[in-house]
C-alpha positions in Angstrom: 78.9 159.9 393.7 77.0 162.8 394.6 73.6 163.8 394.0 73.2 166.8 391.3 69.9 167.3 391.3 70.0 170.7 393.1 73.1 172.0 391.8 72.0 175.6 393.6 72.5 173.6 396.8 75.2 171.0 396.2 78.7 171.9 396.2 81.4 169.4 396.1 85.3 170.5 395.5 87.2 167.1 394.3 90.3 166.4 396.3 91.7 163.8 393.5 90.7 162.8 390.2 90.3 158.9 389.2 92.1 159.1 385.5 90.6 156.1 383.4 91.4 156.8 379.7 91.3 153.2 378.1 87.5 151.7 379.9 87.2 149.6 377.2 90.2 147.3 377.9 90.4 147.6 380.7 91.4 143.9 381.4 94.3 144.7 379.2 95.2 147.5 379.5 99.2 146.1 380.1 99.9 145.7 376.7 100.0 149.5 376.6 102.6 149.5 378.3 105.3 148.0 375.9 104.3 150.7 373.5 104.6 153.5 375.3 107.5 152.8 377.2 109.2 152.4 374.1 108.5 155.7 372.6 109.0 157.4 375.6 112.1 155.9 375.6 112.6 156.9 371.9 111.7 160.4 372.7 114.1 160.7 375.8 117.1 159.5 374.1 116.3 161.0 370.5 116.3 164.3 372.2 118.5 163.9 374.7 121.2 163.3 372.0 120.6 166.3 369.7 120.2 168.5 372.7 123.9 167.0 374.0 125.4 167.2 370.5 124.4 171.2 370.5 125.8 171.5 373.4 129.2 169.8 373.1 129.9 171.2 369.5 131.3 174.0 368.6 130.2 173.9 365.4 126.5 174.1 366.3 127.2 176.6 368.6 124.6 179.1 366.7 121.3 180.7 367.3 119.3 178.1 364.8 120.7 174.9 366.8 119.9 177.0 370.3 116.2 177.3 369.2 116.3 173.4 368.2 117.5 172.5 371.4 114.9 174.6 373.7 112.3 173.2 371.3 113.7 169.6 372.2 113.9 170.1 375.9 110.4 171.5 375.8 109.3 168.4 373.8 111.2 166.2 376.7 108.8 168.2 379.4 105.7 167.9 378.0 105.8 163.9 377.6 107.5 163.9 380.8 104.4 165.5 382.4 102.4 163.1 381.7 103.9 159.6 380.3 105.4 158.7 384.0 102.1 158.7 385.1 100.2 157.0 382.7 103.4 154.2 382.8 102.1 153.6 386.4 98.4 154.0 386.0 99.1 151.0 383.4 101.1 149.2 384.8 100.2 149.1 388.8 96.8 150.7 388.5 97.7 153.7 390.4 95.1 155.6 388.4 94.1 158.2 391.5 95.9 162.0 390.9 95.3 165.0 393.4 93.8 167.7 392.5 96.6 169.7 392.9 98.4 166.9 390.5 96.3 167.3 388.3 96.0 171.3 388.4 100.3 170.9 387.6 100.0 168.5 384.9 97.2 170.8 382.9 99.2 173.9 383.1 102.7 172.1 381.9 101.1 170.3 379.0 99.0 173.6 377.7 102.0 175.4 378.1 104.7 173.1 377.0 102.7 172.8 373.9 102.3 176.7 373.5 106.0 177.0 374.3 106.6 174.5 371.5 104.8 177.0 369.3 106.1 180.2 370.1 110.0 178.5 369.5 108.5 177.3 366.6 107.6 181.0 365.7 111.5 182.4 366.6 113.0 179.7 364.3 111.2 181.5 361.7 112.2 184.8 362.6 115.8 183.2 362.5 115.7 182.2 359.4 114.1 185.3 358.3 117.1 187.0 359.6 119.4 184.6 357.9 118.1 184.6 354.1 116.6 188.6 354.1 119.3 190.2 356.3 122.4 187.7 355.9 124.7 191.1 356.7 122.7 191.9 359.8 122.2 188.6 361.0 125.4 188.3 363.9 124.3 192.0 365.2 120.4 191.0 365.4 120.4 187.3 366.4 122.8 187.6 369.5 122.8 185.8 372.9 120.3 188.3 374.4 118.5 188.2 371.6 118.2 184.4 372.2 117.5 184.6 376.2 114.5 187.5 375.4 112.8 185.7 372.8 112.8 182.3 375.2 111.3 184.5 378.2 108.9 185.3 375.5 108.1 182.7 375.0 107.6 181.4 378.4 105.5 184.6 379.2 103.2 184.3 376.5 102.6 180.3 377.4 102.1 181.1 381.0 99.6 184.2 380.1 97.3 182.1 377.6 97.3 179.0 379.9 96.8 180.3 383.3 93.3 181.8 382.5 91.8 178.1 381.2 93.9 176.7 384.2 92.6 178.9 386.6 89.2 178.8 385.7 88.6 175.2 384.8 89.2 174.2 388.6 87.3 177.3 390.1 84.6 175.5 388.9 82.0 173.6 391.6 82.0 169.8 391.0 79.5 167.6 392.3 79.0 164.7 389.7 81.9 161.6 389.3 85.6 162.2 389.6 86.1 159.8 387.6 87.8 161.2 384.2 87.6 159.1 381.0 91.1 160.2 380.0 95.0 159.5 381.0 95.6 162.9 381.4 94.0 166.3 383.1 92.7 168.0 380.1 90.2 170.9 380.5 87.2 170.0 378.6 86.9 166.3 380.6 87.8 168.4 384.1 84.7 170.3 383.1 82.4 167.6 382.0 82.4 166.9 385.8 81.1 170.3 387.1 77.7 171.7 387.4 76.2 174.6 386.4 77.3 176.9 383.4 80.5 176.4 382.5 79.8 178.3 379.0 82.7 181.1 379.9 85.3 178.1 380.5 84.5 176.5 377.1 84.8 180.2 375.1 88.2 180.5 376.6 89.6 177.7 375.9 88.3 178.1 372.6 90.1 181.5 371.9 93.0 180.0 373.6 93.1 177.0 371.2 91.7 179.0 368.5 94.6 181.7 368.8 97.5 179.6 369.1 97.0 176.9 366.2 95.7 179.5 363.5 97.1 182.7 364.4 101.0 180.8 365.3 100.3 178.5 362.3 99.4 182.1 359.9 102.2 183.4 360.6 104.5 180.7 360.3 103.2 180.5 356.9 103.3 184.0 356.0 107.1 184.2 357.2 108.1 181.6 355.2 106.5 182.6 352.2 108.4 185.3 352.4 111.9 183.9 353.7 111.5 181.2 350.6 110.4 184.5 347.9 113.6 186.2 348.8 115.7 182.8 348.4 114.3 182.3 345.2 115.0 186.3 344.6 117.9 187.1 346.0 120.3 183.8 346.9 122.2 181.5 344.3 123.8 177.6 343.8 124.4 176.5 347.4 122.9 179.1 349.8 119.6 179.0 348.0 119.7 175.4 348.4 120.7 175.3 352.2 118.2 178.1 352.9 115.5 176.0 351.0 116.7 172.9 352.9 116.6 174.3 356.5 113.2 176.2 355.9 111.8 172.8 354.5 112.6 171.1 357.5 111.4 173.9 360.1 108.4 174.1 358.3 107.8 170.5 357.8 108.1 170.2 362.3 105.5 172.8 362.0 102.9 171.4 360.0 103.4 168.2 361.8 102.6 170.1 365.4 99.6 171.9 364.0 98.4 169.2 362.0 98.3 167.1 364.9 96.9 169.9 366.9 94.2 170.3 364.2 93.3 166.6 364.0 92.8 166.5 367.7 90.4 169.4 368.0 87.9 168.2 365.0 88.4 164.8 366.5 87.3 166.0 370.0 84.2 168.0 368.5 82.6 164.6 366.8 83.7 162.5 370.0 80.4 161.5 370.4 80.6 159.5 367.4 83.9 158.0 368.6 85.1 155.5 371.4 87.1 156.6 374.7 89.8 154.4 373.7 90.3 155.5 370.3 89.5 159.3 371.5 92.3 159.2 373.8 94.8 157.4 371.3 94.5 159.9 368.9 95.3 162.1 371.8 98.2 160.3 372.9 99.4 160.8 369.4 98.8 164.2 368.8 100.9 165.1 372.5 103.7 162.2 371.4 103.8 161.9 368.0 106.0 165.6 367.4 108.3 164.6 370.3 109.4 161.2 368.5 109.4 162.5 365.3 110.9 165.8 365.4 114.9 163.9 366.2 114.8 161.8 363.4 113.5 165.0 360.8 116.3 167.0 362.3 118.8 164.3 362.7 118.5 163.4 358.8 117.8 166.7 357.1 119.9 169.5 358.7 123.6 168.2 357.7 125.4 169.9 360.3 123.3 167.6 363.4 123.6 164.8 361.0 127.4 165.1 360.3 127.5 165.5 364.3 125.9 162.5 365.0 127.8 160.4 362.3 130.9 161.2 364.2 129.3 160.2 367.6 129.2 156.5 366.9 132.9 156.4 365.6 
């Protein structure tokens, strides 16, 4: 521990971080591990299978069940970047990460979970395609098509992230490294540093603020409109697929932001609020889309579902 009380003279850069998200068992913390070693399990193999049934079929070989795969994989990453870790912290008490460990695992769960939004955004655009331009849709939602709107993706994750990233550890820290959390998240990096970290907090803000209501607006607004013109313009079956696919996409949405929403008013009233339940919620919130999305695609888009029906023959 190091003394703060002349933050204009003490200056301490942390090599490693102690993460210690549940201090309240902390004599039990293994029977954590049963839990999430199960979901992570669920996750892997939920989305592993989709993922390899889009691959291997021709009939999914189409721009919608692309999307749904890199939204899978991405899914796969960000639990990845983090569950592994918390497994052995749990289970060994391996709870030390390096700073530069920590620097990686920040950046891939902000922008996994950014990722995860903006593929969220191009299934809507696909389906706008789809229901409003049906004649157009093979000549605008081609393979390049597909590849530029990923690296959009990616570009606009890595653009948004690497500012709170890069500013959140260019901060001086001279109190504990000891972080109350299982993961490397930028508001409990900062409750560690000294002096004003006001500029860190508005940028994450905006960050946050950006993604979850101006990705979640427009998902809303697009398929307001894609669901109008099915209403309008489609009949018998197609209306009812359209309606049925939109229903589904937009369903994974308001699960991710609802979460995402949850966890942010949560985290502003922490103060009334344990550690332990603080950083459940926040397991939730990062896990809860990643098991759940498989099982809403697996049972309401027929063509996955008829897919994975002949799998187990």
């Amino acid at each position: 521990m190091v003394n703060c009380s002349n933050h204009s003279l003490v200056h301490f850069t942390h090599t490693e971080f102690v993460l210690f998200g549940f201090p309240g068992i902390v004599t039990h913390r293994n029977l954590l591990i049963i839990p999430f070693l199960l979901v992570y399990i669920l996750i892997l193999s939920g989305n592993l299978t989709i993922v390899y049934r889009i691959y291997v079929e021709k009939t999914l070989q189409a721009p919608m069940y692309y999307l749904i795969s890199i939204l899978f994989l991405a899914n796969i990453s960000c639990t990845s970047s983090f569950t592994p870790k918390l497994l052995l912290s749990l289970s060994f008490g391996l709870d030390r990460i390096s700073r530069g460990g920590c620097i990686v695992q920040m950046f891939s769960i902000y922008s996994m979970t950014i990722f995860e939004s903006g593929v969220m955004l191009s299934m809507a655009l696909d389906r706008y395609v789809a229901v409003c331009r049906p004649l157009r849709y093979h000549d605008i939602m081609t393979t390049r098509t597909m590849l530029e709107l990923t690296c959009t993706c990616w570009a606009r994750s890595i653009f948004l992230v690497s500012p709170v990233v890069i500013l959140t550890f260019s901060s001086q820290f001279c109190r504990s490294n000891l972080l109350l959390n299982f993961v490397c998240e930028n508001m409990g990096v900062l409750s560690l540093a000294c002096g004003d970290i006001s500029i860190q907090k508005v940028v994450g803000l905006v960050v946050r603020s950006f993604v979850t209501l101006g990705d979640f607006s427009l998902l809303l607004l697009s398929y307001s409109t894609i669901l109008y013109t099915a209403m309008k313009i489609a009949t018998g079956k197609t209306r009812n697929k359209a309606l049925d696919t939109c229903g589904t996409h937009l369903l994974v949405a308001m699960l991710i932001y609802i979460c995402t929403i949850i966890s942010s008013i949560i985290y502003r009233v922490r103060r009334s609020i344990s550690i332990d339940i603080l950083n459940l919620v926040s397991a939730v919130y990062l896990m809860l889309p990643a098991t759940v999305n498989p099982i809403v695609y697996g049972l309401r888009v027929k063509e996955i579902k008829k897919c994975l029906r002949r799998s187990r023959r």
